[in-house]
C-alpha positions in Angstrom: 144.3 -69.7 7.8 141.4 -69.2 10.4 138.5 -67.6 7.5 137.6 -66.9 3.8 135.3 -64.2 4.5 137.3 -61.5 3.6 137.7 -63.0 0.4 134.6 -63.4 -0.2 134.9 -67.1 -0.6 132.0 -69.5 0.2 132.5 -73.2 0.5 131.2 -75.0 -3.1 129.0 -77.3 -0.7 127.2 -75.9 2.8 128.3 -72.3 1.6 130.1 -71.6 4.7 132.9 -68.7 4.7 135.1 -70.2 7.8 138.0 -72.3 6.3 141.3 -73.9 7.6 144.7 -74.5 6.0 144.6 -78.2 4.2 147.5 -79.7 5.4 147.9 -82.4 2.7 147.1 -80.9 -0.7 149.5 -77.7 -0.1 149.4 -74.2 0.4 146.7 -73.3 -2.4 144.3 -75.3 -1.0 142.2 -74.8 1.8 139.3 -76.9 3.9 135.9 -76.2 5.1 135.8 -75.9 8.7 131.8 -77.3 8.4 131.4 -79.8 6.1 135.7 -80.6 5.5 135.4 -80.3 1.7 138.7 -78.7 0.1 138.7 -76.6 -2.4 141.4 -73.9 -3.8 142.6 -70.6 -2.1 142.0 -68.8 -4.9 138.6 -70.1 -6.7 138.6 -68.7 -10.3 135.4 -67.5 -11.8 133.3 -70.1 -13.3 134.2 -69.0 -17.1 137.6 -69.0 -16.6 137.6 -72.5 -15.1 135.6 -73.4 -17.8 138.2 -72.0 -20.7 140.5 -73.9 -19.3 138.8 -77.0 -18.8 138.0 -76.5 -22.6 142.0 -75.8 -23.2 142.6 -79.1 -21.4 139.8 -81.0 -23.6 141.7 -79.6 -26.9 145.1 -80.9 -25.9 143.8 -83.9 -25.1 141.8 -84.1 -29.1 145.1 -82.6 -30.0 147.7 -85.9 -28.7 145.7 -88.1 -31.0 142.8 -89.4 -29.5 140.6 -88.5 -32.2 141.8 -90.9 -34.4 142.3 -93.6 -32.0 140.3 -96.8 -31.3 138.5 -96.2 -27.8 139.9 -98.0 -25.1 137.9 -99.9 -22.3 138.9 -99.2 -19.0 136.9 -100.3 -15.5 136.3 -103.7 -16.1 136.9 -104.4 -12.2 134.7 -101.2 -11.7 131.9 -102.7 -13.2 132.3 -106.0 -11.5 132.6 -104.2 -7.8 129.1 -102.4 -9.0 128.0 -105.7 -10.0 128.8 -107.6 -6.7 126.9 -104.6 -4.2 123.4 -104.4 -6.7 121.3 -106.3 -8.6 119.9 -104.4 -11.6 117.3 -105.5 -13.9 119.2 -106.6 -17.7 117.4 -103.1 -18.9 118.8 -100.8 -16.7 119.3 -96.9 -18.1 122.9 -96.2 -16.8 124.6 -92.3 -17.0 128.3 -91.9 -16.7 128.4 -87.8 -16.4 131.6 -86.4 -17.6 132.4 -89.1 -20.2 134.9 -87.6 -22.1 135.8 -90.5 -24.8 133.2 -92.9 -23.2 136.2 -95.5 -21.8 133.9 -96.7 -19.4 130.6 -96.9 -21.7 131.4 -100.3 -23.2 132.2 -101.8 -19.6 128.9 -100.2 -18.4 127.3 -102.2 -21.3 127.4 -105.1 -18.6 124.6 -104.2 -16.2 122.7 -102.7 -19.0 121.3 -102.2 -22.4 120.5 -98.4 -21.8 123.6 -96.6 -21.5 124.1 -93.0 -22.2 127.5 -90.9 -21.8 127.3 -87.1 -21.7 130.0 -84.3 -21.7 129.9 -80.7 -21.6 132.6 -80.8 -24.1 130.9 -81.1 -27.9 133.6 -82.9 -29.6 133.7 -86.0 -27.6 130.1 -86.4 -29.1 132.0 -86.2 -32.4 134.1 -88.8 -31.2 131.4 -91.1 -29.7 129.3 -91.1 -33.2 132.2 -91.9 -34.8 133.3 -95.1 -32.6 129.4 -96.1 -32.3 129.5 -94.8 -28.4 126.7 -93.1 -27.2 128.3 -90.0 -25.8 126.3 -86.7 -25.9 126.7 -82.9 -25.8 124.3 -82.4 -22.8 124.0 -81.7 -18.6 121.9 -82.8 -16.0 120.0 -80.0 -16.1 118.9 -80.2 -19.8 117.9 -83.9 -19.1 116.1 -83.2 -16.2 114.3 -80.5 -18.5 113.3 -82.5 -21.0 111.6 -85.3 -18.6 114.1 -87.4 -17.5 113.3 -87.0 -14.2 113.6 -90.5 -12.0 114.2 -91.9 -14.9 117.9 -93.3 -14.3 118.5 -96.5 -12.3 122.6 -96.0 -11.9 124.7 -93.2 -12.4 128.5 -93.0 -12.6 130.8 -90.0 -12.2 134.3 -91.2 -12.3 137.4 -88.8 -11.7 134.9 -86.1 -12.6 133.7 -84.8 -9.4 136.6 -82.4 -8.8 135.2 -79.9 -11.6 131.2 -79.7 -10.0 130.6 -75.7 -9.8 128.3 -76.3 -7.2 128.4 -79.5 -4.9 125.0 -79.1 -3.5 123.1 -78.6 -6.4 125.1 -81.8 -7.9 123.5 -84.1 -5.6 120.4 -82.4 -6.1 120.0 -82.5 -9.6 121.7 -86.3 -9.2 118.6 -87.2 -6.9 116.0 -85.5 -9.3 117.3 -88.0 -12.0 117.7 -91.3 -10.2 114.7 -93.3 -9.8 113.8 -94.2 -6.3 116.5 -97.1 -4.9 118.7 -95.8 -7.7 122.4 -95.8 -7.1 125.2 -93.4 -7.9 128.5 -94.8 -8.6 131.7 -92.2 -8.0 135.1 -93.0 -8.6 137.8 -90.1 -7.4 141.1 -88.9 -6.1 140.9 -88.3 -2.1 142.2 -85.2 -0.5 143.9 -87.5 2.5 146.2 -89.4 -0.2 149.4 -90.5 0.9 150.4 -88.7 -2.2 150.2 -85.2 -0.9 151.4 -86.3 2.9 154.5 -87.7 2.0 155.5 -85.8 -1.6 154.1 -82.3 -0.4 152.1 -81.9 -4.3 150.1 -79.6 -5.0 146.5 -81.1 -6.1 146.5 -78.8 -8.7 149.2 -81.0 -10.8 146.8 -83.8 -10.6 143.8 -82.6 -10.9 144.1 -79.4 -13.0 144.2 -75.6 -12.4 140.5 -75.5 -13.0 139.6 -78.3 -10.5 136.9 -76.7 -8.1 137.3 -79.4 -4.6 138.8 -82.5 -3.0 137.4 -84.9 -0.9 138.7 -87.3 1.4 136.2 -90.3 1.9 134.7 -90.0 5.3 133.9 -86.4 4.2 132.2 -88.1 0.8 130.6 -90.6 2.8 128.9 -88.0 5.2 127.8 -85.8 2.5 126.4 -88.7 0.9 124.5 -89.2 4.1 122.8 -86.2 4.6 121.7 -86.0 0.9 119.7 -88.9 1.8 121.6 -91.4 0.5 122.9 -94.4 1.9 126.5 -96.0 1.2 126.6 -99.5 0.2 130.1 -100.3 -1.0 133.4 -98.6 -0.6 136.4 -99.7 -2.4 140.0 -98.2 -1.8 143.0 -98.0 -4.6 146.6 -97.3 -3.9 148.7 -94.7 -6.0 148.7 -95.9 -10.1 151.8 -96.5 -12.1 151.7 -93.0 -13.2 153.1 -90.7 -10.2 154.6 -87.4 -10.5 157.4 -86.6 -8.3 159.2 -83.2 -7.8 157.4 -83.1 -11.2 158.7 -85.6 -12.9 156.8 -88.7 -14.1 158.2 -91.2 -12.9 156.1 -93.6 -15.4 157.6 -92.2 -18.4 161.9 -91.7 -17.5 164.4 -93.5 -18.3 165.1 -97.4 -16.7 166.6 -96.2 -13.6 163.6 -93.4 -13.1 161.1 -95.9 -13.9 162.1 -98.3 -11.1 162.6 -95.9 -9.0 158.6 -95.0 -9.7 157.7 -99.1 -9.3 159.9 -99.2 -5.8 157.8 -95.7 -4.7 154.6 -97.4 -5.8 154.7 -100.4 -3.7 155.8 -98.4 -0.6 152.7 -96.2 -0.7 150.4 -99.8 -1.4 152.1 -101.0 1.5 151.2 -97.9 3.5 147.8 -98.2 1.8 147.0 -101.2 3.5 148.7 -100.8 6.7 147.4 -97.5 7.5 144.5 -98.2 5.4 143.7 -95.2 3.5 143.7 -94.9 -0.2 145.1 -92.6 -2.9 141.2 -93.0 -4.9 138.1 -94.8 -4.1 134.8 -96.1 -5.9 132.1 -95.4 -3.7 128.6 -97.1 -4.5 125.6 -95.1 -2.8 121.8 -95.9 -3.1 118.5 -92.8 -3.1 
């Protein structure tokens, strides 16, 4: 694949139309020949991604975790932030895309002011009744009603793949943080082992209605020129739960779970020797 143009597709960051053929995240995906951000072949229109984000969002609700007890996850998140800045105790912290606010009571550590949104209304349901602060809301409507550098840190974890617009992201991400704020993003990365060696399709990862990959020097760059500057980058091998030939090898039988453990500590083997990463946390400061 040489261009887009013809298809009318424009790059969800710099806008170009000139693409290449990703060679790690398979044949539906393809990379920006300006900026290197991936994104699908065949974009769907922002309504339908967003149906079947909901769709995804229900199922979820719908395996039980409306009635479950929240979990806490990020615990060696929060103390990777909390090695690379020194907040004040009153910090106002945003984790965007929420979803059950897993992370909101591990955020709780740097700061009193914490505040989860999601474009999906239930989880605010959900965060009212587990005493989470989770709301129905956007960037856009905070920044409307004042909240302009207002925000010392904000996190996006696993969440970046479903920005409409990459650009405007970081813009409305700057417009919110106060001056020598930080923004926290935890995601996949588009140069994983993962796709290399097992030929998957992102798609199975990250969803049908993901909108982009990233691989981290093309993170770190674009972080760069949107002014901001990186402080921290921490890399993380391929989790317990990996899909092969599209099988989970987390959930088989004995033999197929072993077989998933063995696979796992190859690829963290190859994860430090070649040093590359399935995911990383990136800490940037405005």
């Amino acid at each position: 694949m040489t261009s887009a143009a013809d298809d009318g597709i424009k790059c969800i960051y710099c806008k170009c139309t000139e693409f290449t053929e990703d060679q790690n995240l398979g044949s539906r995906w393809a990379k920006c020949r300006n900026c290197g951000v991936s994104q699908p072949v065949e974009c769907k229109d922002i309504s339908i991604r967003g149906e079947m984000l909901y769709s995804h969002y229900e199922k979820y609700l719908g395996e039980g975790l409306a009635s479950r007890f929240p979990k806490i996850e990020g615990a060696d998140e929060v103390a990777f932030i909390r090695q690379h800045i020194e907040g004040p105790l009153d910090m106002k912290i945003i984790d965007l895309g929420t979803a059950a606010g897993d992370f909101l009571p591990s955020l709780r550590e740097l700061g009193h002011d914490i505040m989860g949104i999601d474009k999906f209304r239930p989880y605010a349901a959900y965060g009212e009744k587990h005493a989470l602060p989770i709301h129905h809301t956007s960037i856009e409507e905070l920044l409307e009603e004042g909240s302009a550098n207002s925000v010392d840190l904000i996190s996006i974890r696993e969440a970046i793949y479903y920005v409409d617009d990459l650009k405007l992201f970081f813009e409305n991400v700057k417009k919110l943080l106060k001056p020598g704020g930080h923004l926290y993003i935890k995601t996949g990365v588009a140069d994983s082992f993962y796709y290399r060696f097992m030929r998957g399709d992102a798609h199975k990862r990250v969803g049908e209605f993901a909108t982009l990959m990233l691989d981290p020097q093309v993170l770190k760059g674009i972080l760069v020129k949107e002014g901001f500057s990186v402080v921290a980058v921490r890399k993380i091998g391929l989790n317990s739960n990996i899909v092969v030939f599209g099988y989970d090898l987390a959930r088989g039988n004995a033999f197929v779970r072993f077989c998933g453990k063995c696979i796992n500590a190859v690829f963290r083997k190859l994860t430090v020797i070649t040093n590359t990463a399935d995911r990383v946390c990136i800490l940037a400061r405005i």
